[in-house]
N, C-alpha and C positions, 0 to 999 in steps of 0.2 A: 668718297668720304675719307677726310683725314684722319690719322691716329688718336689728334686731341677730339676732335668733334665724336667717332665712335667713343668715344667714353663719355660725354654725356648723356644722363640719364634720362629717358620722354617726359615730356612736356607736353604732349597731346590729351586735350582734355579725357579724362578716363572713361567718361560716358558714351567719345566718339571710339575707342579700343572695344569698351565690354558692347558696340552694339554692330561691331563687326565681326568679334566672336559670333555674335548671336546670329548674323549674314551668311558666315561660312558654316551654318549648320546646314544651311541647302545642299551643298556639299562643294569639299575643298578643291579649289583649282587646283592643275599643275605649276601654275605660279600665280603670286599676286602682283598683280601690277595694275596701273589706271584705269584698264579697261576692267575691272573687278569693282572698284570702289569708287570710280569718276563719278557718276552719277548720284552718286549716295552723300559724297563728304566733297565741301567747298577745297578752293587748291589747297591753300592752307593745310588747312587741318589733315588733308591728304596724305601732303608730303613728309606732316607732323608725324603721321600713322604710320607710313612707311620705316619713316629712322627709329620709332617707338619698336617695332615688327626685329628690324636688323638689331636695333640695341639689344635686346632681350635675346636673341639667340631663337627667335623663331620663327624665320624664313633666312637664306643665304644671300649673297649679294645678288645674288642674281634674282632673288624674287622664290627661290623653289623652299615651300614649308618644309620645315624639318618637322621629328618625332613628336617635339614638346607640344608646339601649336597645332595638332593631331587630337592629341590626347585634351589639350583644354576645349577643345571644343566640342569632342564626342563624350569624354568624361563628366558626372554629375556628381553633383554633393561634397562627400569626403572624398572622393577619388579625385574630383578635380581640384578642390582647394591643394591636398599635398601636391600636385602637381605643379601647380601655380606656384605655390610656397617654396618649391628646387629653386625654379626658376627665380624666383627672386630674390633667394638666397645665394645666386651663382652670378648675377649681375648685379649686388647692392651690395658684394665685402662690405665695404668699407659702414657702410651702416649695420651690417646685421656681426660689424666686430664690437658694437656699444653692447649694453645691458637696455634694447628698447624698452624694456618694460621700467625705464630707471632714468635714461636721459636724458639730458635737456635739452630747451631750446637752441642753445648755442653751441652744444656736443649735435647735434642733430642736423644744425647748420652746416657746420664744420665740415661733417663728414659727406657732404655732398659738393664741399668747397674741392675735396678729395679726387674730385671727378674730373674736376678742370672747369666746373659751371659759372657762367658768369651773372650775374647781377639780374641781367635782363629777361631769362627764364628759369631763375634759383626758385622763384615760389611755383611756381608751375611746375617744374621738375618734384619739389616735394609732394603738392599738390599730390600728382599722380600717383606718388609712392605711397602717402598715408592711404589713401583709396585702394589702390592695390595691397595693399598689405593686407587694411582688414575684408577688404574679399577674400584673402587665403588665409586669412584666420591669425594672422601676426597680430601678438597682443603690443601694443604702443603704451608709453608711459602718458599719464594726462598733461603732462608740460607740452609732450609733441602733440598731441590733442589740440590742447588750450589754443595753440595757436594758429589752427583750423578754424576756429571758431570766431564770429566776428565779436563786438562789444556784447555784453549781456545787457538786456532791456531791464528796467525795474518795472513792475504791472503800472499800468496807467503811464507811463512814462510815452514821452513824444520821439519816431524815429529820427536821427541823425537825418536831415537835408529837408525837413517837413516844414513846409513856415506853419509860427502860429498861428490860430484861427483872430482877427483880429475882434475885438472886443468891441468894436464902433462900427460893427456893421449890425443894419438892423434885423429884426425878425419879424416877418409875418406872421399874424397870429390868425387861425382857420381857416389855410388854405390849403388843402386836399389836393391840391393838383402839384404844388411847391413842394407838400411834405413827402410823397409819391418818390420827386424826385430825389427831394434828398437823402430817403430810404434808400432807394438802388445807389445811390452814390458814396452812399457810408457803408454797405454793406460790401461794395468793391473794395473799399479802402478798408474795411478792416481786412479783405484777402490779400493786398497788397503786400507785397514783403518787405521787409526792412531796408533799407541802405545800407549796401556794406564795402567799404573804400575798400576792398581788395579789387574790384571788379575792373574790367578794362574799361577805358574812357569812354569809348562808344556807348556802353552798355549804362553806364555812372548817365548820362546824357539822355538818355531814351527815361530811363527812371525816372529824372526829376522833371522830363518833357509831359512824362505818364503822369503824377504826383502832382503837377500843377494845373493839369487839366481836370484833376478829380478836385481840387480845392476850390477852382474855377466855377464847377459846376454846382456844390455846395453853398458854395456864394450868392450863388445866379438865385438859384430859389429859394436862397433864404428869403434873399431880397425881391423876391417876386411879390407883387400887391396881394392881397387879400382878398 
């Protein structure tokens, strides 16, 4: 690992960290390495965990856990959040030298610019951090918030990628087997979750793949005879 790449921040999604924590409760290797997590986490995301482990100062190069990553995962409650909270106040200076509870989007940025991050994993790098933060109990100002957050819906408002229902399709009127259907298929779509352009392309694709086969199927029995 080179000097500029050890100082970038993880970018592993934080769901795949907090549930390898929750793996090494079985109890801690003498090192971690692929024969630990191969099975568990795609290469990816892996090799992500790995550099996210060496960044943070909780395993050595060589794989062997130190104290901290010890402690977070026998540790509960207040004992581990303070715990957590060293830690990422000893790998994030450069952001816990703002006033988190005060700065903004573009102080927030910045200070991860500080790292050496480049473009391509800047929001995934924060990503990780605002999640990590308030698992240790770092209070963040609402501007770094805000921009966690995807567009805000207004009630009755149509999701972002949804076509609308067209108005010149017709309706069946007393058919019990059609309305059946289109119950189950509204009630999926109201579980459906929103569109949110942050997401990766694959995932943006599978959505509207998902979303046009539930409109599909709404259609199908409208239009079903009577």
């Amino acid at each position: 690992m080179t000097e500029r790449a050890s100082r970038i921040p993880p970018y592993v999604p934080y769901r795949t960290f907090r549930n390898f924590l929750d793996i090494l409760k079985e109890g801690i290797p003498a090192r971690i390495d692929r024969s630990v997590w191969g099975e568990r986490f795609s290469g990816s995301n892996g090799t992500q965990l790995m550099t996210a482990l060496k960044v943070l100062g909780l395993i050595d190069e060589q794989g062997q856990p130190g104290a901290d990553l010890e402690r977070l995962v026998r540790f509960e409650g207040d004992a581990r959040r303070d715990v957590w909270r060293a830690v990422l106040r000893r790998r994030y200076a450069p952001l816990f030298s703002l006033d988190l509870q005060r700065a903004t989007r573009a102080q927030f940025r910045d200070a991860f610019r500080a790292f050496g991050t480049n473009d391509a994993v800047l929001a995934r790098c924060e990503r990780f951090f605002v999640q990590a933060a308030q698992d240790g109990g770092v209070e963040l100002s609402p501007y770094i918030l805000d921009r966690r957050r995807g567009p805000r819906r207004q009630p009755g408002s149509r999701p972002r990628g949804i076509p609308p229902q067209s108005s010149n399709v017709p309706v069946a009127r007393n058919a019990p087997a059609a309305e059946s259907e289109r119950s189950i298929a509204a009630m999926i779509l109201e579980k459906y979750p929103p569109f949110d352009p942050r997401w990766e392309p694959n995932v943006q694709i599978k959505w509207l793949e998902g979303i046009t086969r539930l409109y599909d199927g709404l259609r199908a029995a409208e239009a079903a005879p009577g």
